[in-house]
N, C-alpha and C positions, 0 to 999 in steps of 0.2 A: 564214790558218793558225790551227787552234785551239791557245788556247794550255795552254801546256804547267803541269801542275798537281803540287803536294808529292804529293798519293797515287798519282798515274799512274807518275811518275817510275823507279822500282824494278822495277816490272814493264814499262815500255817499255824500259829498258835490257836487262835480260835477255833480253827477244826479240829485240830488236836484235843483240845479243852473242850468243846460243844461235846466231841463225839465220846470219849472217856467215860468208860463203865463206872456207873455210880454216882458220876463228878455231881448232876442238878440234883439227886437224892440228898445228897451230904451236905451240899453247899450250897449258901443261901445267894452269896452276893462274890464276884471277883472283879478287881481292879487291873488292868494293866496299866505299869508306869516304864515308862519310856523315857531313861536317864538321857543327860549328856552329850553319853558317846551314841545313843542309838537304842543302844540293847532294853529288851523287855524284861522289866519283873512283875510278876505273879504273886498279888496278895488274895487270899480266900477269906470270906467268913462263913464258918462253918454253920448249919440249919442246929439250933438247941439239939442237945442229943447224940450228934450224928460227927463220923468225922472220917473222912477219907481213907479205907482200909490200904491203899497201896500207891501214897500222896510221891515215895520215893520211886516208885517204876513212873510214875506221871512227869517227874522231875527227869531222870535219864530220857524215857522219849522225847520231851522238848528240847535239851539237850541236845540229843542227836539229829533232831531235823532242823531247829535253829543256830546249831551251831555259835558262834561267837556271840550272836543276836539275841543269846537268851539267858539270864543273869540266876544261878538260883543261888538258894532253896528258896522254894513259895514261900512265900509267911503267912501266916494264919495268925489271925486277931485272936486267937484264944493260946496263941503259944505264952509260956510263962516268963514272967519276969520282960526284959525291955523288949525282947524279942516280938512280943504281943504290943506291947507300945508303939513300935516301930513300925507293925503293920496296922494299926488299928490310926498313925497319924499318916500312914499313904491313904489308905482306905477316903481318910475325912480330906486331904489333900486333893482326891480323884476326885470329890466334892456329889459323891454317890450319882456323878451324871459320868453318858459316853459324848466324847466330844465331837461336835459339830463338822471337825473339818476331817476326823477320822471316816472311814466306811461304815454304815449302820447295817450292811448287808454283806455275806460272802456267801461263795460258790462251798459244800460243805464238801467237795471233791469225787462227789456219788452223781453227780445233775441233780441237786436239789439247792434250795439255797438256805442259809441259814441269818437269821432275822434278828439282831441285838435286841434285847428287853432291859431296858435302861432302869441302870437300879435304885431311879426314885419312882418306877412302878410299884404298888401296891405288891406285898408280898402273897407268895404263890409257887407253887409246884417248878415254875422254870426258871433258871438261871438268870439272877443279874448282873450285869455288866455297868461297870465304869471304868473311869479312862483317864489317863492327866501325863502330861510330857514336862519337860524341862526343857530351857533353851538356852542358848549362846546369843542366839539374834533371832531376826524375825519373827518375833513377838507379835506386831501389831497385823502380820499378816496370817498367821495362823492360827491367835487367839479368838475363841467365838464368844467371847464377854461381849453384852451390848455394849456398843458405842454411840454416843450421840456428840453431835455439834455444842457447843459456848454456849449458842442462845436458840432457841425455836427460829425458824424462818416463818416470821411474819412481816405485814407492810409495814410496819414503823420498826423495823431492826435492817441491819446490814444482813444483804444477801451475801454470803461465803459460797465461792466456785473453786473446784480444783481443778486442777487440769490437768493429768497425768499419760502418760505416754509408755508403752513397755519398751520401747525403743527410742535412741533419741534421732534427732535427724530428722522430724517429720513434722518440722514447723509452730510444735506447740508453745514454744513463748511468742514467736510472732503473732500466732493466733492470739494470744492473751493481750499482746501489744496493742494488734487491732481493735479489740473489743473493746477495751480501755479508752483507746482514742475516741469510738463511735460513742461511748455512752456521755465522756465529756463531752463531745458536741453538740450530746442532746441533755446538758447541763446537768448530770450527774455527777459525784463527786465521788471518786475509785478511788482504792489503794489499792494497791500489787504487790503483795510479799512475792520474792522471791526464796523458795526453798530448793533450788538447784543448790544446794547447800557445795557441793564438792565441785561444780561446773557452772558456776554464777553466769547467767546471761543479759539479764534484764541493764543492770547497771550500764552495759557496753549498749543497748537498743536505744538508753535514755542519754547517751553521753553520759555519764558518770562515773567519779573517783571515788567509789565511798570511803572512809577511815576504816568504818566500824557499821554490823549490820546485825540480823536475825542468830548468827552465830555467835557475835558477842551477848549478847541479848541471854543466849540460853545459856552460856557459863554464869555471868550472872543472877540468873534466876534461881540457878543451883546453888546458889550462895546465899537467896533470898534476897538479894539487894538490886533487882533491874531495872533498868529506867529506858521507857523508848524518847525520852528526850533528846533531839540530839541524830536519831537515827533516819524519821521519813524526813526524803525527800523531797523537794516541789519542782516534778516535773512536767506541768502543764504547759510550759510552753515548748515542751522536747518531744511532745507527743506526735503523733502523725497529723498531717494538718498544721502543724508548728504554731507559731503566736499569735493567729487568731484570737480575737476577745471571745470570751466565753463566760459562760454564768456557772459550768462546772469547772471540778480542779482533777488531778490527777500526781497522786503521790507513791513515793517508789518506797519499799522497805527493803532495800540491798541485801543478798545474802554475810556480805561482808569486804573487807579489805582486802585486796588481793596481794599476793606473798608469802614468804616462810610461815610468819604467824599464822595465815589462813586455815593452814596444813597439821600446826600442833593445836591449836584450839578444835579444827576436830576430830583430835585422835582423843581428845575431853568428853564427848557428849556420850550420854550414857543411855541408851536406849530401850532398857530393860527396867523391869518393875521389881520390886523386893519382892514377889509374889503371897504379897499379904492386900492382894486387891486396891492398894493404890499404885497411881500413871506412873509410867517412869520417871525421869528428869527433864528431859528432852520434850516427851507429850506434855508434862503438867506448865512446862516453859512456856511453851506453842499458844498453849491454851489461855497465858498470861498476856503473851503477846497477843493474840487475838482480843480477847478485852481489852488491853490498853489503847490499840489502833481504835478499837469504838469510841472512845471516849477523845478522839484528834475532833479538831475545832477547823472546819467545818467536819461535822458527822460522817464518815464514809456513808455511800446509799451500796458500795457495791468492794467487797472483796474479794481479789483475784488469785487463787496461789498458783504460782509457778511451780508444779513438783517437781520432785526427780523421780527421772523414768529409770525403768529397771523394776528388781524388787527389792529396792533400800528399804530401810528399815524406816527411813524418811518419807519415801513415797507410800507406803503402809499406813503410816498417821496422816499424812494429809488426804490419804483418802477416805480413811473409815470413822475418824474420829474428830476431824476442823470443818466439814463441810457439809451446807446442805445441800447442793449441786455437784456430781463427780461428771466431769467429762473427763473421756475417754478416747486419746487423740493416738489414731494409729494410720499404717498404710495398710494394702491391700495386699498383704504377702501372709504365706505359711505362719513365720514366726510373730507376726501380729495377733495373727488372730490366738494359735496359743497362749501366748503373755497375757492377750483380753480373756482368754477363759479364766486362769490363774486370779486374772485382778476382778473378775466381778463373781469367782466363788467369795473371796475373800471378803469384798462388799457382801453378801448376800449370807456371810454367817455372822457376821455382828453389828450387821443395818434391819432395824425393826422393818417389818415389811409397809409398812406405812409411810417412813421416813424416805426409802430408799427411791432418791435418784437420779437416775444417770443417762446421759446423753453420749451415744458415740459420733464421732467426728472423724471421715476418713482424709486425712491430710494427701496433699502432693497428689489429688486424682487427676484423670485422665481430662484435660484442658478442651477436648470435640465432645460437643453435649449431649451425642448418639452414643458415642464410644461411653461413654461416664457411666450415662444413664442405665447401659448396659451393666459396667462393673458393679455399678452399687447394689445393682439389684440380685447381680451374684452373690456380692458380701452380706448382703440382708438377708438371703439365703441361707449363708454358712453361720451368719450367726444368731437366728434365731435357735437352733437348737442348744447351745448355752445359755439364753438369755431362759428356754423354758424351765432347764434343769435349775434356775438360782430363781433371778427375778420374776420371771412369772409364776413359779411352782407354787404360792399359795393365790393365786387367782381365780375366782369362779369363771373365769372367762377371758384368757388370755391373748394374746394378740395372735393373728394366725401370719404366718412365714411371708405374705404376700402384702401384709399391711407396711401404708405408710404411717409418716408422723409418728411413729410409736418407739421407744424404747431401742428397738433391735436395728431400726432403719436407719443408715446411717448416712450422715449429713454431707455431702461430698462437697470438700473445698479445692477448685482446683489448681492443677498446677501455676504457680506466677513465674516464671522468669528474672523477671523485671525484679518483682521481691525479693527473690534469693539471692541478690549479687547487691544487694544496699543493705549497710549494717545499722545506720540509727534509723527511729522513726522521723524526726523531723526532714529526712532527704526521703522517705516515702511520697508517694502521689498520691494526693488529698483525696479522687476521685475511689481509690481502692475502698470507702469507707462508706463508699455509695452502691458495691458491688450486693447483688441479690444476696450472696450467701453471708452475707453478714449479717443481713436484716433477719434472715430465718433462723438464723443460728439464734439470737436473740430472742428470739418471737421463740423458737421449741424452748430455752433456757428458761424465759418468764413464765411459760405454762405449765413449768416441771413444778413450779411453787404457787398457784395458781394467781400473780402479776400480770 
């Protein structure tokens, strides 16, 4: 027998379950829950009247093609005594939806497909389905709860940018560094959390020792007692361009201390929700800090997050849930562009389609502006067909694979040299802040919020 695997799992059940003599006769509504370790269970509600003549051969069959993956007895909301409690609190746990980031479609193993009828459809002749998992981690990237930003992105609030990378290596705090410096020279007033929570970088770009940063901040908060008194920094004169007078400022929110302590405060932070619908500790933190940097004297006009690339549980919330601009900072390889599918399904199932957007950025490109121009318009290529399956997908009119300016097109920064081998911004060259692609990158950023 071949044996039975975590990605088959969901879709052999479902065929099993779709195709099952009797099964949508009998049964009005079934849930899969998806413990822990993996494995599926099968809750049913039975249609008044009607109840599964041979619910024990349906239990053996899935059994034997899901193997370890599949957890019984079904429960059924009409069994008696707790037994029926038990499914009847999965049932309202599945919250009668199928979830967003599962498949809403399977092959039903005949060449036909089979279509989920989510079971806050109107009740009726065919099966509904709902859905609900448990986690250990990554919460914030596989939850389809809306998420929204602190405050609306309007012109009299701080604009929130994130900047996340599936890879690191590819320039995205420098980018953030430079941005920062240009808009102080054009007298804005930045802050830059750093959330490289586990690989702080920012501190070292600005010269800086911090004691204590965004990591203390969040134990604190968890305790309800947090103060960012104490933690921004005033690095406007460490910025690129150095001490220049200026009418803008530029302030750093360190991820933290560097040291032993760094390492056990965040083996603290807790990422997960009690899953009674409020933030974890960690997002409801963020979210603290986020409003309290509003409220720094002078006003930020612009906040910058440093995420952490990968798919931390970190770079999860700063992208879905603290920003109204997600850039999307990668290179021009295979495992780029994967990791950008992964992060903008993830945006695209709990960002209202209104709210959602995002800007990619291809770092470290090809520096001869024929050769570039070429690549980009390869990668624009490969990745408009992600951008149509998430962000475009409720569009009347979506952007076609050839267009510029748009979404899928992406911004090519090229390779610097000179950059790569100086580590603060103040030993940078003031003239970098005059290079074209800075100005664009800008210019698509301010038009994503219409600024």
């Amino acid at each position: 027998m071949v044996k039975a695997r975590y990605d088959d799992a969901l879709p052999r059940l479902v065929q099993i379950v779709h195709g099952w003599p009797g099964f949508a006769a009998a049964v009005d509504t079934v849930a899969v829950v998806r413990d822990l370790k993996g494995r599926l269970h099968l809750v049913g509600q039975p249609r008044a009247g009607h109840a599964l003549a041979d619910a024990d051969a349906l239990e053996a069959r899935l059994s034997d093609a899901l193997g370890l993956w599949f957890r019984s007895p079904i429960r059924w909301t009409t069994d008696p005594g707790p037994r029926g409690g038990l499914a009847r609190g999965l049932l309202e746990r599945a919250g009668r939806r199928w979830p967003k980031s599962w498949p809403s479609t399977f092959d039903d193993g005949l060449g036909g497909v089979i279509a989920l009828r989510p079971a806050d459809a109107p009740p009726g002749p065919a099966l509904r389905w709902a859905g609900t998992q448990r986690l250990l981690a990554k919460e914030e990237w596989l939850s389809d709860q809306q998420a929204t930003p602190p405050w609306p992105a309007r012109a009299d609030t701080p604009l929130v940018a994130s900047f996340f990378s599936y890879k690191g290596g590819v320039g995205r705090s420098t980018l953030v560094a430079v941005l920062a410096s240009r808009l102080v020279r054009e007298g804005r007033h930045v802050v830059i959390v750093d959330l490289d929570l586990e690989a702080p970088g920012q501190s070292s770009i600005f010269g800086q020792a911090p004691a204590e940063g965004v990591v203390d901040y969040l134990l604190e908060a968890a305790l309800g007692a947090a103060e960012l008194s104490g933690i921004p920094r005033d690095v406007t004169a460490d910025r690129i361009g150095g001490g220049a007078r200026t009418v803008g400022s530029l302030r750093l929110v360190p991820a933290g201390g560097a040291g032993w302590s760094l390492l056990e405060k965040l083996a603290r932070l807790d990422y997960l929700s009690a899953g009674d619908g409020s933030r974890s500790p960690v997002a409801a933190g963020l979210r603290a800090l986020l409003k309290a940097i509003r409220k720094l004297d002078p006003a930020p006009d612009y906040i910058l997050l440093d995420a952490r690339s990968g798919l931390h549980d970190l770079g999860g919330l700063s992208l879905h849930a603290l920003a109204h601009v997600d850039v999307l900072v990668m290179r021009d390889d295979a495992q780029s562009r994967e990791g950008m599918a992964i992060a903008l399904r993830a945006l695209w199932q709990r960002t209202p389609p209104e709210e959602l957007r995002v800007l990619v950025v291809e770092g470290m490109a090809r520096p001869s502006p024929t050769e570039a121009a070429a690549a980009t318009g390869k990668l624009r290529d490969d990745l408009h067909p992600v951008f149509a399956e998430t962000v475009y997908s409720t569009l009347d009119a979506p952007p076609q694979p050839e267009d510029t300016e748009v979404p899928h097109d992406p911004l090519a920064i090229p390779r610097n040299t000179r950059l790569e081998h100086l580590e603060r911004a103040v030993d940078v060259y003031p003239a970098l802040l005059d290079e074209p692609w800075v100005g664009a990158l800008l210019d698509r950023l301010h038009a994503l919020v219409g600024r």
